[in-house]
C-alpha positions in Angstrom: 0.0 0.0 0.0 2.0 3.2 -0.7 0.7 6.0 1.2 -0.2 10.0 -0.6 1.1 13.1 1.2 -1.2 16.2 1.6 0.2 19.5 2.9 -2.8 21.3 3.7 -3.2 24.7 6.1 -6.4 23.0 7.4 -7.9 19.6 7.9 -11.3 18.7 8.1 -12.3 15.2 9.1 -15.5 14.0 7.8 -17.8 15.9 5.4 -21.8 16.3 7.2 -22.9 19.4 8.0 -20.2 20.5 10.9 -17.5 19.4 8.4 -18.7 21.3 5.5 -19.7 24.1 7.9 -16.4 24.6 8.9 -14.9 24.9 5.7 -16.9 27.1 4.7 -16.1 29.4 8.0 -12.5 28.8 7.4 -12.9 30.3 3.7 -14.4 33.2 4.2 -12.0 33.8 7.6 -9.1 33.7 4.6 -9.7 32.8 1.5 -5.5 31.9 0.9 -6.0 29.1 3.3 -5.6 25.8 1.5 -8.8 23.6 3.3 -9.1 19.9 3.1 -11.8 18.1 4.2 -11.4 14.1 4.4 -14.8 12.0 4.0 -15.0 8.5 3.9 -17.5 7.9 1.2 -19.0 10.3 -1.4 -18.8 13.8 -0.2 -22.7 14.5 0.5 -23.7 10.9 0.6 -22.2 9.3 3.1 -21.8 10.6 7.2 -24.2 11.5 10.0 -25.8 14.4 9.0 -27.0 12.2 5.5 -28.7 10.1 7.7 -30.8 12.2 10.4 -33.5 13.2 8.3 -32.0 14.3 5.3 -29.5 16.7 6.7 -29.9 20.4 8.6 -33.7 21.4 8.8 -35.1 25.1 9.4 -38.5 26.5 10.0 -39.2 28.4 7.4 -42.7 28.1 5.8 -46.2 29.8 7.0 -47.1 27.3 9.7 -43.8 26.6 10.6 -42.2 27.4 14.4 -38.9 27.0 16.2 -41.0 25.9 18.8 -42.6 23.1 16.4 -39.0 22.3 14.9 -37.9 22.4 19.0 -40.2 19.5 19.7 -39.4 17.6 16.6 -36.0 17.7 17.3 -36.5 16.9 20.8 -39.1 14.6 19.8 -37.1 12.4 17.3 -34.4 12.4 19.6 -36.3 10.3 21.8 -36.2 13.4 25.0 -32.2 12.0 24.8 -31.0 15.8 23.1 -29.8 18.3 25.1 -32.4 20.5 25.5 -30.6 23.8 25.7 -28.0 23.2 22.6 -31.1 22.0 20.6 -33.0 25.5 21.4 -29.8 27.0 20.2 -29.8 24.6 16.6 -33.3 25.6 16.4 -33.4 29.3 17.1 -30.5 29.7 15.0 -31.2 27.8 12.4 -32.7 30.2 9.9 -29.7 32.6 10.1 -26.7 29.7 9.5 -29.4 28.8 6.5 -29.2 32.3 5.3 -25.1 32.2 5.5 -24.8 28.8 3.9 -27.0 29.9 1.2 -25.1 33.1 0.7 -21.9 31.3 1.0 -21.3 30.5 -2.9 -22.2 34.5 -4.0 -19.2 35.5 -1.5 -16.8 33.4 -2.7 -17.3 34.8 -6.1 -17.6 38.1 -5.2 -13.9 37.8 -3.3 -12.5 36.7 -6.5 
């Protein structure tokens, strides 16, 4: 088995939402960093976040709450969440939504 060297300024290990999260946060904090994120699998198909209900939710629509997205969270957890940090996810959501989603039109604008 021969073994490949990366250098890299930053390593990322795995690619769900924290992982991809954090790369984007370290691109926009300097865009001359070289980022690396390992996955083991298909980046975007393979990992946690994949796998908890289709990755990061927010309450957006008419009809939607944080306090109806709390209790589903809380709620598919089985009451095993923390209650505290899943307020926070919840009631934060919408802006980290915005940010990802604005992500792409930054990084071409830096160019």
């Amino acid at each position: 088995m021969t073994l490949e060297r990366l250098k890299t300024d930053i390593l990322i290990l795995g690619s769900g939402g924290a992982g991809l999260f954090a790369a984007l946060h370290a691109h926009e904090a300097n865009a001359d960093l070289d980022v690396t994120v390992a996955t083991k699998g298909l980046l975007g198909k393979c990992g946690c976040t994949r796998m908890v209900q289709g990755g990061y939710n927010v309450a957006l629509n008419p009809g939607d709450s944080v306090e109806r997205h709390f209790m589903d969270t809380i709620e598919g957890g089985k009451w095993l969440p923390h209650q505290e940090l899943a307020w926070t996810l919840v009631s934060t959501a919408s802006r980290s939504q915005a940010w990802a989603a604005a992500a792409p039109r930054r990084s071409r604008n830096s160019k």
